[in-house]
N, CA and C atoms as an extended XYZ file, in Angstrom:
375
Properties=species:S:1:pos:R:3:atomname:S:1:resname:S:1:resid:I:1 pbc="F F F"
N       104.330      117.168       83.407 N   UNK     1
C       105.067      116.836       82.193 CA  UNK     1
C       104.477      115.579       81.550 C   UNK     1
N       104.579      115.569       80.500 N   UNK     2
C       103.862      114.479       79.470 CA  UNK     2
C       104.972      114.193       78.648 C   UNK     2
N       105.603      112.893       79.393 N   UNK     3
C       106.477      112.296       78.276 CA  UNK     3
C       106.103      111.836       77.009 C   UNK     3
N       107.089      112.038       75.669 N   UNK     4
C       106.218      111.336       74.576 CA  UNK     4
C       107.081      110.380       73.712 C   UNK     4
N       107.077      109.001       74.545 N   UNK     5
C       107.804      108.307       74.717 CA  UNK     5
C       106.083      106.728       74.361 C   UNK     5
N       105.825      107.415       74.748 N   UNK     6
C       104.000      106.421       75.056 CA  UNK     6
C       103.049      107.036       74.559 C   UNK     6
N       101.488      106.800       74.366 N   UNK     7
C       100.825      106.907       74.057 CA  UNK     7
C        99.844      107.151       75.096 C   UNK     7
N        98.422      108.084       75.050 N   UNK     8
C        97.393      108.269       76.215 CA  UNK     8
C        96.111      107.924       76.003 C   UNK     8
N        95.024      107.390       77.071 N   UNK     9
C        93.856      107.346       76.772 CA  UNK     9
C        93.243      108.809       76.959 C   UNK     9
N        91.956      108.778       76.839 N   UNK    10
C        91.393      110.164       77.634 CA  UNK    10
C        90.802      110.066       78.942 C   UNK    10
N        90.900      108.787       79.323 N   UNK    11
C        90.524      108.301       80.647 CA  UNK    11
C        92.465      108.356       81.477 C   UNK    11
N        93.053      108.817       81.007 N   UNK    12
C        94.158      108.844       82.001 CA  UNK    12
C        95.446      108.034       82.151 C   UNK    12
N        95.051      106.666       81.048 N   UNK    13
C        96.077      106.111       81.332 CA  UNK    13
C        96.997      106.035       80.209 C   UNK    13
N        98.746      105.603       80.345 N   UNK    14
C        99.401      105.550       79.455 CA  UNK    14
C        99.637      104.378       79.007 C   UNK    14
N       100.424      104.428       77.890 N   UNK    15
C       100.933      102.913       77.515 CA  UNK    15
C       102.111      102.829       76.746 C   UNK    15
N       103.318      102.663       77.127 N   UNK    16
C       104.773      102.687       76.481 CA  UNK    16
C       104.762      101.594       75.422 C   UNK    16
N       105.278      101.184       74.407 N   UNK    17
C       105.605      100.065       74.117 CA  UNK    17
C       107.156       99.376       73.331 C   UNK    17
N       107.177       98.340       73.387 N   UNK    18
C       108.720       98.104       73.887 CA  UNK    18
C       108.529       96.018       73.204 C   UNK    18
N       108.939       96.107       71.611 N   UNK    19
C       109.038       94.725       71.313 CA  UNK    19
C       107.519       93.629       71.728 C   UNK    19
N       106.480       94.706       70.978 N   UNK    20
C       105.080       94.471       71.110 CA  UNK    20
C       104.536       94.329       72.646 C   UNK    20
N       105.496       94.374       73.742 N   UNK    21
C       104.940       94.409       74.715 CA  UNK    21
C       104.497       95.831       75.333 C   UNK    21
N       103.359       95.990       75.744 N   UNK    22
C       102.904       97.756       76.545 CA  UNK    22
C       102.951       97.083       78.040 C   UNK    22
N       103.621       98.494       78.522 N   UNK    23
C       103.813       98.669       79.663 CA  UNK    23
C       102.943       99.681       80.405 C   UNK    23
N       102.112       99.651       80.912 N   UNK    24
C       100.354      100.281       81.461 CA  UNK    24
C       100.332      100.972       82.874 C   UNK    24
N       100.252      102.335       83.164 N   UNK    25
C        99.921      102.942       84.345 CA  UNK    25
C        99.047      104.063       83.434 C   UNK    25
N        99.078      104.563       84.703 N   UNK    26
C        98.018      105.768       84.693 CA  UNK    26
C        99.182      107.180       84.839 C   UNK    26
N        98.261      108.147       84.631 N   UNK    27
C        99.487      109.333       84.535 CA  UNK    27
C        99.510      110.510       85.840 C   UNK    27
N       100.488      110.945       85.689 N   UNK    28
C       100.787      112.224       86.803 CA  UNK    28
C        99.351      112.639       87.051 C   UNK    28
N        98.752      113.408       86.021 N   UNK    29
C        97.243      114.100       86.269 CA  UNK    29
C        96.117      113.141       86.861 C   UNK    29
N        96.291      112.065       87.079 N   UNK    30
C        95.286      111.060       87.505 CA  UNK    30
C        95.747      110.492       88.804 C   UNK    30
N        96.891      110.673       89.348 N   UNK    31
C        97.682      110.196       90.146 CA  UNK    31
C        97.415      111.683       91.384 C   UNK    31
N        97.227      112.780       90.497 N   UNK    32
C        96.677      113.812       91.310 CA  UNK    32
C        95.909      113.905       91.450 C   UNK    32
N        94.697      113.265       90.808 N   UNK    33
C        93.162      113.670       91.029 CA  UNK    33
C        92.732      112.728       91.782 C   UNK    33
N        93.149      111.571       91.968 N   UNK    34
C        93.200      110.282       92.810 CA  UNK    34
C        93.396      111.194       94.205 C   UNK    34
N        94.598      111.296       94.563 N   UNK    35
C        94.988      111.942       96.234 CA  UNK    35
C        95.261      110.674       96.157 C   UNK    35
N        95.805      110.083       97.738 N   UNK    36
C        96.729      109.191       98.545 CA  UNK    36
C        96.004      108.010       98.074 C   UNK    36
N        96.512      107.466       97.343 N   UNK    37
C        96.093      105.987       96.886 CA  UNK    37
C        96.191      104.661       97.425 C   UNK    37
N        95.200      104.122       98.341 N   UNK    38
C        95.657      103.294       99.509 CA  UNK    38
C        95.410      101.470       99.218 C   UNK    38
N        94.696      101.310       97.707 N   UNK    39
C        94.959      100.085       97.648 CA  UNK    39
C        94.810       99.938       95.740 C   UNK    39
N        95.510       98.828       95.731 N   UNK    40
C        95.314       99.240       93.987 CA  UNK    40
C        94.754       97.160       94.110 C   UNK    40
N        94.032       97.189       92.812 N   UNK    41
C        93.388       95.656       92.558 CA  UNK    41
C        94.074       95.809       90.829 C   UNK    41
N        94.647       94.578       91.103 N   UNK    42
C        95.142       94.198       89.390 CA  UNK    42
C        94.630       93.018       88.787 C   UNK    42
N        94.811       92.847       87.497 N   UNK    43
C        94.086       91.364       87.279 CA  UNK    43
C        95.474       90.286       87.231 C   UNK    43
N        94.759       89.262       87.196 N   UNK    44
C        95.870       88.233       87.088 CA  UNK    44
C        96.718       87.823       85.857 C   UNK    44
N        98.251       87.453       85.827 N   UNK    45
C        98.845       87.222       84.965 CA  UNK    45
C        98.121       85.911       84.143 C   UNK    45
N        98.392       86.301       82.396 N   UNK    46
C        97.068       85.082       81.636 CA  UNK    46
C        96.540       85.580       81.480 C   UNK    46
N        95.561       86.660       82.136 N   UNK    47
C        94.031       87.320       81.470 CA  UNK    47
C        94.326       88.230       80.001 C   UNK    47
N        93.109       87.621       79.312 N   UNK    48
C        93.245       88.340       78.431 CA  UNK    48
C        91.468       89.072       78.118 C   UNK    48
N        92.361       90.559       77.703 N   UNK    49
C        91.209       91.704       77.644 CA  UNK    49
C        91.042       92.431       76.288 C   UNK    49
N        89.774       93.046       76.434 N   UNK    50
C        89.593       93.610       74.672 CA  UNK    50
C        90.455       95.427       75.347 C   UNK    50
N        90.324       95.566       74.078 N   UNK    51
C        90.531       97.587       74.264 CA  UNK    51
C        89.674       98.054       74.591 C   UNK    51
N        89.388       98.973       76.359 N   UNK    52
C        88.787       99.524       76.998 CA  UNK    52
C        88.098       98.831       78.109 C   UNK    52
N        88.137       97.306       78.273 N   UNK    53
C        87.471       96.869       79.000 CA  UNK    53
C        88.376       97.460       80.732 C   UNK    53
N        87.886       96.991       81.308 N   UNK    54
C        88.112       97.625       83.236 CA  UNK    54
C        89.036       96.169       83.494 C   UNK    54
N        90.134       96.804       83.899 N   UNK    55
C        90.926       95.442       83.889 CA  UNK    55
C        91.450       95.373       85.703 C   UNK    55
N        90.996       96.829       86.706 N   UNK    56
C        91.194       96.657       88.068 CA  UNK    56
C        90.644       97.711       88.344 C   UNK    56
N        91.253       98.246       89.966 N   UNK    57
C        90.725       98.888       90.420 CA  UNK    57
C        91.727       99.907       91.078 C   UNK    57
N        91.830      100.920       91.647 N   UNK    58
C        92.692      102.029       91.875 CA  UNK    58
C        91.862      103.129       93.249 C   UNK    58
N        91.825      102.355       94.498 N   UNK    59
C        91.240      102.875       95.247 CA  UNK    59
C        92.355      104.296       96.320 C   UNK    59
N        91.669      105.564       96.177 N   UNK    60
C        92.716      106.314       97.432 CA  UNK    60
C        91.744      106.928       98.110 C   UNK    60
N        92.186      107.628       99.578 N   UNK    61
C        91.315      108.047      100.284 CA  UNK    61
C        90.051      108.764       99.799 C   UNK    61
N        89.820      108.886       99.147 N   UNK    62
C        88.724      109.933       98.617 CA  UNK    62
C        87.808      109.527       97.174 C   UNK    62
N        88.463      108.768       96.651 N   UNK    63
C        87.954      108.192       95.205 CA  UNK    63
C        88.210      106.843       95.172 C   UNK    63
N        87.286      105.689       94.391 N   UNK    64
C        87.841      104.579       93.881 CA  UNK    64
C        87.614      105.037       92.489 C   UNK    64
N        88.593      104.406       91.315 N   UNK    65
C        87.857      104.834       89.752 CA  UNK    65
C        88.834      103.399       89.121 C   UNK    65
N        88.186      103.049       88.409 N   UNK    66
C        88.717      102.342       87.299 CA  UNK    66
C        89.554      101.696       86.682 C   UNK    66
N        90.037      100.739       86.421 N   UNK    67
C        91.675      100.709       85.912 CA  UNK    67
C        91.205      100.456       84.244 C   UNK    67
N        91.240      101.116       83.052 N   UNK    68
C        91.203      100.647       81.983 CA  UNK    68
C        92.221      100.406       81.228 C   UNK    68
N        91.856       99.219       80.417 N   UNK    69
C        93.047       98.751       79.139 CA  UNK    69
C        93.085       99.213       77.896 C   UNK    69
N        94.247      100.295       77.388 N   UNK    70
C        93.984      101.169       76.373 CA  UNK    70
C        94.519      100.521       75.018 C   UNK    70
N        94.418       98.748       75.261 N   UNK    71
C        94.823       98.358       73.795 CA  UNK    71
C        94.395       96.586       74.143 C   UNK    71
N        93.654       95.819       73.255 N   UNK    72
C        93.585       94.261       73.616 CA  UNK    72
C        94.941       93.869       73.567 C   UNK    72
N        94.656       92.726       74.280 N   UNK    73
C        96.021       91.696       74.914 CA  UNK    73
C        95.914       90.530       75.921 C   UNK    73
N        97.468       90.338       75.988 N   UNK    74
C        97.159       89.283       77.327 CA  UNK    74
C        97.936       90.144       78.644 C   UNK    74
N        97.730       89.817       79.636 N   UNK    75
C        98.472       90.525       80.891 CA  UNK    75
C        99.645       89.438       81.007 C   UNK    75
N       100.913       90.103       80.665 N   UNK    76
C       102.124       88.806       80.675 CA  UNK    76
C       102.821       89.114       82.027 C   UNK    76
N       102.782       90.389       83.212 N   UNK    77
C       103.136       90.760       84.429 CA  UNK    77
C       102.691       91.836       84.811 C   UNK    77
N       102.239       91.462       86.361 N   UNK    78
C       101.350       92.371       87.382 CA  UNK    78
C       102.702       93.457       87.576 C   UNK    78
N       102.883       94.414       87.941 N   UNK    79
C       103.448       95.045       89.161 CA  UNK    79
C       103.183       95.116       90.799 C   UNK    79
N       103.590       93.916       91.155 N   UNK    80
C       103.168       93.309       92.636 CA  UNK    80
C       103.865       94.708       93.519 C   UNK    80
N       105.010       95.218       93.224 N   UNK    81
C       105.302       96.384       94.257 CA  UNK    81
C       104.034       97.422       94.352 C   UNK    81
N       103.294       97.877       93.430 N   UNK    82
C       102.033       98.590       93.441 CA  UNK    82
C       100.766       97.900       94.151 C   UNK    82
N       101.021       96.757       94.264 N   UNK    83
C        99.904       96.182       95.139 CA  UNK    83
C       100.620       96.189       96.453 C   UNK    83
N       101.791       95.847       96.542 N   UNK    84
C       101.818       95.889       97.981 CA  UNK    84
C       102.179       97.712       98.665 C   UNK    84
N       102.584       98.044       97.568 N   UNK    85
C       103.222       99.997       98.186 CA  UNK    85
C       102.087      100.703       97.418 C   UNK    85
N       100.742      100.443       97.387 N   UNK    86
C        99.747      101.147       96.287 CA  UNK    86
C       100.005      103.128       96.086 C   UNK    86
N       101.196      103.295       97.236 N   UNK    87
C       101.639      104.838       97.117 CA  UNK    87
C       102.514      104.765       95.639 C   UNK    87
N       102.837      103.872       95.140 N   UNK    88
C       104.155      104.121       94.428 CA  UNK    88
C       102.994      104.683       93.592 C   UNK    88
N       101.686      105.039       92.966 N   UNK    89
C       101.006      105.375       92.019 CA  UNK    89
C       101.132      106.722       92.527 C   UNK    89
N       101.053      107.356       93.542 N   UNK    90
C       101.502      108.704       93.762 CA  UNK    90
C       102.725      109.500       93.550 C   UNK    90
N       103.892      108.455       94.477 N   UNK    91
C       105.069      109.330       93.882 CA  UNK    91
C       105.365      109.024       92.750 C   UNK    91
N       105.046      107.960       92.114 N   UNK    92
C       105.854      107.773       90.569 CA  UNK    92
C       105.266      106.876       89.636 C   UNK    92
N       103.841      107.713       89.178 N   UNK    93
C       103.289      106.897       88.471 CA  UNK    93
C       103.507      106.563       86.766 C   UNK    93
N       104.797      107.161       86.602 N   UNK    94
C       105.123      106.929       85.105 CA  UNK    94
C       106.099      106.691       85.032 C   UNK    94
N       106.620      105.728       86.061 N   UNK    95
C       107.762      104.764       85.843 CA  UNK    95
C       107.509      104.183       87.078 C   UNK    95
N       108.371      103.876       88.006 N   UNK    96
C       107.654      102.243       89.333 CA  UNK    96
C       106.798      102.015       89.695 C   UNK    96
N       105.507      103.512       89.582 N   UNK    97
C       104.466      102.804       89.485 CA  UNK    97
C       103.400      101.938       88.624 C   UNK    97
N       103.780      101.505       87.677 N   UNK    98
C       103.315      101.045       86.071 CA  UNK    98
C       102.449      100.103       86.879 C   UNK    98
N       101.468       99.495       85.967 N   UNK    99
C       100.577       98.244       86.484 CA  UNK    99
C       100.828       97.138       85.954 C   UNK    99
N       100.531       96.988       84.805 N   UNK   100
C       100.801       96.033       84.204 CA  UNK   100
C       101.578       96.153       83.065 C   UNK   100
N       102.171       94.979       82.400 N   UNK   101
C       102.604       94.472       80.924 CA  UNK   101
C       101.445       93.063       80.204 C   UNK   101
N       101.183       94.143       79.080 N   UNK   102
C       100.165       93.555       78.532 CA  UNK   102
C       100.888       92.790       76.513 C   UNK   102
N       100.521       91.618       76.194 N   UNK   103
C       101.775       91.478       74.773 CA  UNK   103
C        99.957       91.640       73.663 C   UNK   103
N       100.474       92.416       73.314 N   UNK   104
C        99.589       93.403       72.515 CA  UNK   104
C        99.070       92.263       71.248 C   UNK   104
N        97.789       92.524       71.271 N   UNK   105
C        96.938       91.750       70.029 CA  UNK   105
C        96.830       92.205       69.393 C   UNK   105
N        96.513       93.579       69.074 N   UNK   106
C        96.285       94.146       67.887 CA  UNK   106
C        97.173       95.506       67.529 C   UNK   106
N        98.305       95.969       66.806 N   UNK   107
C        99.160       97.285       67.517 CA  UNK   107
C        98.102       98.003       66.276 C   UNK   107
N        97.040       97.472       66.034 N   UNK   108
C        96.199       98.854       65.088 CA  UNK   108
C        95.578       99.673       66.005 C   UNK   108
N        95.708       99.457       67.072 N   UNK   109
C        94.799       99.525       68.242 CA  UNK   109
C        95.531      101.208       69.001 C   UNK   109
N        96.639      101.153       68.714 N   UNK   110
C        97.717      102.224       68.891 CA  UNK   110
C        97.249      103.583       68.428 C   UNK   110
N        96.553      103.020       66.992 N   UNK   111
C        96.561      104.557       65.987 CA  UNK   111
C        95.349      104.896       66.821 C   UNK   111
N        94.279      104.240       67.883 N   UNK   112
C        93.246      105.352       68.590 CA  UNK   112
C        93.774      106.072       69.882 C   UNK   112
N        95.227      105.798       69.879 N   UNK   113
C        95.359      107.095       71.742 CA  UNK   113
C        95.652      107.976       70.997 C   UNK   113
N        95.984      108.887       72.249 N   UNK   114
C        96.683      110.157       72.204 CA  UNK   114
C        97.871      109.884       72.038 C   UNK   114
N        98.954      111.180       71.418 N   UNK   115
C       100.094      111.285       71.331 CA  UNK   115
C       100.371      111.829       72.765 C   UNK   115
N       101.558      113.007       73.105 N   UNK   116
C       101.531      113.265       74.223 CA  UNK   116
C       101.225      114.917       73.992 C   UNK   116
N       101.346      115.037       72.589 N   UNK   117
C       100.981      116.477       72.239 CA  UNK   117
C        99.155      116.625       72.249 C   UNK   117
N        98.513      115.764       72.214 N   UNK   118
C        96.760      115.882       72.160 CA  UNK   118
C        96.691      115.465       73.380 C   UNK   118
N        97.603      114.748       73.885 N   UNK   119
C        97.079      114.222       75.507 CA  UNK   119
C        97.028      116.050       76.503 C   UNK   119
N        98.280      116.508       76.136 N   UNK   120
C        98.417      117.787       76.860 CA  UNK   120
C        97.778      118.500       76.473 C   UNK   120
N        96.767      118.896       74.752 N   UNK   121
C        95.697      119.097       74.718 CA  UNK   121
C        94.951      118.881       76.036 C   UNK   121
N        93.963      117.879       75.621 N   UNK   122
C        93.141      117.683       76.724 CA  UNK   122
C        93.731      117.782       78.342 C   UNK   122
N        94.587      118.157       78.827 N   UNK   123
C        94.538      118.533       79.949 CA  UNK   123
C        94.388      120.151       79.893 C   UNK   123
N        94.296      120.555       78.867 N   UNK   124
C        93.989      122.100       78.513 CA  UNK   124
C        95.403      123.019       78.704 C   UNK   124
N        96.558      121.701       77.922 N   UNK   125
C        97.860      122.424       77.793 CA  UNK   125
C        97.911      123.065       76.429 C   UNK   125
């Protein structure tokens, strides 16, 4: 299911937003293609990133891949339960498992994701 509540990259991840702040995980379909996700790397609260740069890391038994940022900003809070339970990206990666909250620099930056209707496109819904 593809909530459309947020916005998608084509690399996988989502981004809610909520009083210019986005709220950042990755989605169900990436959370499956991952398998058992055994350590996640986040960046630190303060950093600030452009749109698309690699902002961590998302390691599970079988794959490490990427963490990208699907809009510039600053990181205003980690999700420390995902670093310490890096499963919560399995059972519930589009809500307790979120990564970060990022307070958005540019919201023009919005009009390049997906909706959730082109996101389910590209999963060949």
């Amino acid at each position: 299911m593809v909530p459309d509540d947020r916005k998608y990259t084509q690399e996988h991840e989502w981004i809610m937003i909520e009083d210019g702040v986005g709220t950042i995980g990755v989605t169900d379909f990436a959370a499956g293609e991952l398998g058992d996700v055994v350590f996640v790397e986040l960046p630190e609260t303060g950093s600030e990133f452009s749109q698309g740069d690699t902002i961590g890391t998302i390691e599970s038994v079988k794959a490490v891949a990427d963490l990208y940022l699907p809009v510039s900003g600053e990181v205003i809070e980690v999700n420390q339960d995902v670093v310490d339970t890096p499963e919560l990206v399995n059972s519930d990666p589009m809500d307790e498992g979120w990564m970060i909250k990022v307070r958005l620099s540019d919201t023009a930056e919005l009009d390049e994701l997906l909706d959730a209707k082109a996101y389910n496109e590209l999963l060949g819904g």
